[in-house]
C-alpha positions as CSV (number, residue, x, y, z in Angstrom):
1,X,0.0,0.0,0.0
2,X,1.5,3.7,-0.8
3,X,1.9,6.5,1.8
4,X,3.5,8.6,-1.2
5,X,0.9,11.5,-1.1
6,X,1.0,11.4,2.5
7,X,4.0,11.7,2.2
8,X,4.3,14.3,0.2
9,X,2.0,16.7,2.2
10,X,4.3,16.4,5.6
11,X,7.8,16.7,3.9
12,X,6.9,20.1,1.6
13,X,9.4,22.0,3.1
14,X,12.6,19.0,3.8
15,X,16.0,18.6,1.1
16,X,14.3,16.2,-1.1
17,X,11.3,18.5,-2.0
18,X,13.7,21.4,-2.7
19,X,15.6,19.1,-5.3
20,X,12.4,18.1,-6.8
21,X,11.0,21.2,-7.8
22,X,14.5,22.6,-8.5
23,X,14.5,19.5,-10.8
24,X,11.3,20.1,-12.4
25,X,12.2,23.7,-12.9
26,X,15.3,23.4,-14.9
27,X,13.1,20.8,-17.1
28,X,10.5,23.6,-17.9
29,X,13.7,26.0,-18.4
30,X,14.9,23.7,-21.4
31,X,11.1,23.3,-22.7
32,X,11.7,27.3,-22.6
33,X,14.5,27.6,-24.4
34,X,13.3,25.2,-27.2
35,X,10.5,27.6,-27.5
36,X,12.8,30.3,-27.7
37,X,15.1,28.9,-30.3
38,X,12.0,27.8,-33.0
39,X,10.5,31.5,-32.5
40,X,13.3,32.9,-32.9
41,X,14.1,30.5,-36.6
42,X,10.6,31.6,-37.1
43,X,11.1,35.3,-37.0
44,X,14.5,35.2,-38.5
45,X,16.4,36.5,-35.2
46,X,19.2,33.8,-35.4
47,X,22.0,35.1,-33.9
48,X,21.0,34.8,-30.3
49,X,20.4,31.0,-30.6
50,X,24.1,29.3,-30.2
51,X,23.1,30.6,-26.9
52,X,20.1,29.9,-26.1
53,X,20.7,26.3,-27.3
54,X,23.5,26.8,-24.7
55,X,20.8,27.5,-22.1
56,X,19.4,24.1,-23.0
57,X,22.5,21.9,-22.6
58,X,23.0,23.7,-19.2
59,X,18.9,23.0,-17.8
60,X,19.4,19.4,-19.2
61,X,22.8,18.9,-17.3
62,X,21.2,20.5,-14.4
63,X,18.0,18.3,-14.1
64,X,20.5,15.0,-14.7
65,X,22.7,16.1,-11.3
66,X,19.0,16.8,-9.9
67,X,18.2,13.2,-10.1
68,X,21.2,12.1,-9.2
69,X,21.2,13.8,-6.0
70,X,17.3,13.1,-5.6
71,X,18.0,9.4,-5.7
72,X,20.6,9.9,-3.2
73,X,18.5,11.5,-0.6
74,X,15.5,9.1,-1.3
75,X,17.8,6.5,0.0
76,X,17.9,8.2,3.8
77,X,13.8,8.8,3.4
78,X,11.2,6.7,5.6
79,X,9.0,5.2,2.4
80,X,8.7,1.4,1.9
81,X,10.6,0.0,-1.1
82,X,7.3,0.5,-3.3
83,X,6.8,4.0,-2.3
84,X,10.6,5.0,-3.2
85,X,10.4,2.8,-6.7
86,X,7.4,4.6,-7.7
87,X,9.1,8.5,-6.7
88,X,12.5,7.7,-8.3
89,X,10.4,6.2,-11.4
90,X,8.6,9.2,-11.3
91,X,11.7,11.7,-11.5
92,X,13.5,9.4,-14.5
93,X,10.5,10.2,-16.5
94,X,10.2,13.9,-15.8
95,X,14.2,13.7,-16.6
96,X,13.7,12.2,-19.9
97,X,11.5,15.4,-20.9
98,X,14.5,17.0,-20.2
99,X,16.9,15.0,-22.3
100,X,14.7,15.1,-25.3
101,X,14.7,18.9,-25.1
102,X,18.1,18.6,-25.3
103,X,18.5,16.0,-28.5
104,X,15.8,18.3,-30.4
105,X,18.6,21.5,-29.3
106,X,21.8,19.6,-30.7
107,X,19.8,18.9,-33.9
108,X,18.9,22.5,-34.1
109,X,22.8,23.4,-33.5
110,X,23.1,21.9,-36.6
111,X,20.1,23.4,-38.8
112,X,19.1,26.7,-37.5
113,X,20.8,29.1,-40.1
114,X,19.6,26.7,-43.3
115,X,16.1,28.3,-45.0
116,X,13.4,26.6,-43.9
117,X,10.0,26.6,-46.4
118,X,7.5,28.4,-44.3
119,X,4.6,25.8,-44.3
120,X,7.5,23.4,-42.6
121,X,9.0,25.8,-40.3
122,X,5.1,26.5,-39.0
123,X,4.3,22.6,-38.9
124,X,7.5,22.8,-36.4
125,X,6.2,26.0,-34.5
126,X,3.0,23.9,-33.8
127,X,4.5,20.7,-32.9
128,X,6.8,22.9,-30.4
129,X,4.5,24.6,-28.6
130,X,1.7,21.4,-28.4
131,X,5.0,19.9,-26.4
132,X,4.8,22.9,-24.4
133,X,1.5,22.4,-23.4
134,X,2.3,19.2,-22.5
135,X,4.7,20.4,-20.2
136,X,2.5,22.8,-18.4
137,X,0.6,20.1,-17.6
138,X,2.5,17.8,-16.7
139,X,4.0,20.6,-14.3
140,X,0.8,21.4,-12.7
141,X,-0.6,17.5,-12.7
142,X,2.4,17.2,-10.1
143,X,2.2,20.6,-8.3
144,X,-1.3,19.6,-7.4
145,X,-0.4,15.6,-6.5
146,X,-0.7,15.8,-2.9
147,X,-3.4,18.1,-2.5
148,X,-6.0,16.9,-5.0
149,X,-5.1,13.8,-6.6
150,X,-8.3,14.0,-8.6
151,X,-7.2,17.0,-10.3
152,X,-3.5,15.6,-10.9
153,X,-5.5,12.5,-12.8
154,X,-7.1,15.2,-14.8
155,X,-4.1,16.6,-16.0
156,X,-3.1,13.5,-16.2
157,X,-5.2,12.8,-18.9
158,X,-5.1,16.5,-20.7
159,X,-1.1,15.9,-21.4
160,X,-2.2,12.7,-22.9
161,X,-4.8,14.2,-25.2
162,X,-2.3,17.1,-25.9
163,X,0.8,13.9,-26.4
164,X,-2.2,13.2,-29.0
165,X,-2.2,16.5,-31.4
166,X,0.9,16.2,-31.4
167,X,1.2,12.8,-32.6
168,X,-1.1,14.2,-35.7
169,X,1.1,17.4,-35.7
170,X,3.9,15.0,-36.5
171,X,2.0,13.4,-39.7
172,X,1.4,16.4,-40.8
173,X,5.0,17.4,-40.8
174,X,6.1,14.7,-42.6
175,X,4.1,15.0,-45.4
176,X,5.2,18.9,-45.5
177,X,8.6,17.6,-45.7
178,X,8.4,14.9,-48.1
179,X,6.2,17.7,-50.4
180,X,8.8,20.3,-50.6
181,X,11.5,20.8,-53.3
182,X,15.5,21.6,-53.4
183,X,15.9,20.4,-49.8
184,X,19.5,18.5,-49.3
185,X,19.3,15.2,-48.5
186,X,21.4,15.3,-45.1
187,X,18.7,18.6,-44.3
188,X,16.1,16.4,-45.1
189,X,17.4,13.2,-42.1
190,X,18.3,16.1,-39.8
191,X,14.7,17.9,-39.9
192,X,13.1,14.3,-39.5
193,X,15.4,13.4,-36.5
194,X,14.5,17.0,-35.2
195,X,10.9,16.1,-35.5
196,X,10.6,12.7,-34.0
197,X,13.0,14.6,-31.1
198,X,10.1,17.3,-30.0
199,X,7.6,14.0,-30.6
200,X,9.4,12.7,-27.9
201,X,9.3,15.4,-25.8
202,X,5.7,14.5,-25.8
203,X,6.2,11.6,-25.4
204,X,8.4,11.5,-22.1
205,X,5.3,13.8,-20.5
206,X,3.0,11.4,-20.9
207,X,5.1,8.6,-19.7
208,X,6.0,10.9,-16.7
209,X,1.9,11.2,-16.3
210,X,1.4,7.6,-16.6
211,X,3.4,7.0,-13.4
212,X,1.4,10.2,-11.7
213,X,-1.7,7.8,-12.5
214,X,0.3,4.9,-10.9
215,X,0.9,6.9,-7.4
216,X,-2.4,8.7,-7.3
217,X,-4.2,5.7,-7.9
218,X,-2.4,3.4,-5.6
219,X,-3.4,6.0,-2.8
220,X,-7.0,6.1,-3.3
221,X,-6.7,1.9,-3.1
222,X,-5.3,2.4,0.1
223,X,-7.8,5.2,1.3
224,X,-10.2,3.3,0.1
């Protein structure tokens, strides 16, 4: 039986809630910057984005010592072996989010100063910012955990419809690809690895949502 919301709700203010929400803030500071870098390829303003990609790299590297340190205070905490497995699970899939950001960012390194054809560069605008959305939910779906794990299963289940659109944003993207003309070859793998990257941006959020579903619901068993 889990005591993980319980948990939760006595220990806001010790060490390994501090690294938690530290960790999930440098993952929404590399959703951020991937925002940041397609707006700016959208509205031409490249010359800030060797940095801002830089901003990435640094949020990804930060959320990885994050974990690491999380895993190493989850050791000294009072939770039964289920409890711990189902926090540190937890944490690995928020990290991931993280990681992808950063694989779509080393693929834009790449990429960002070739010409992109507008109905392309926009298919990538949507896809970016349906990941964001996943994000934001995701975010909140574990802000609110503790204190109304109802609402966390309903955010839960938004970042999944929002993983959806952006599965069809996807399609939609490759096709725009395949359509257009003069595009190099290597270009061509690059943009497709870039695309199936943000994908799995979505992807991660809704695997880290997943395991929201499996400590939420394992309390209400217990309640229950």
């Amino acid at each position: 039986m889990s005591e993980l919301l319980d948990w939760f709700k006595r220990r806001v203010k010790r060490k390994t809630f501090k690294i938690l929400n530290n960790h999930l803030k440098a993952t929404m500071r590399a959703i951020e910057g991937l925002m940041e870098v397609i707006g700016a390829m959208v509205q031409g303003n490249l010359d800030g984005v060797p940095a801002i990609i830089d901003r990435i790299e640094k949020a990804e590297e930060e959320a990885d010592s994050l974990r690491r340190k999380l895993m190493e205070e989850l050791a000294g905490e009072k939770l039964s072996l289920i409890d711990r497995e189902d926090l540190m699970h937890l944490v690995k899939r928020v990290d991931m989010v993280a990681d992808w950001c950063r694989e779509s960012a080393r693929v834009l390194r790449v990429i960002y100063k070739r010409s992109f054809p507008n109905g392309l560069m926009k298919d990538i605008e949507s896809m970016a910012k349906g990941v964001e959305e996943c994000a934001l939910a995701l975010q909140r779906a574990i802000e609110v955990m503790s204190e109304s794990p109802e609402k966390a299963l309903e955010k839960a289940d938004e970042v999944e419809r929002l993983e959806e659109k952006v599965d069809e944003l996807h399609e939609k993207a490759r096709f725009s690809m395949i359509e257009e003309k003069g595009i190099e070859a290597g270009v061509l793998i690059l943009i497709s690895s870039l695309l199936g990257s943000i994908e799995n941006v979505a992807d991660a959020c809704e695997d880290a949502c997943d395991q929201i579903r499996v400590i939420v619901v394992r309390s209400m068993q217990m309640k229950g």
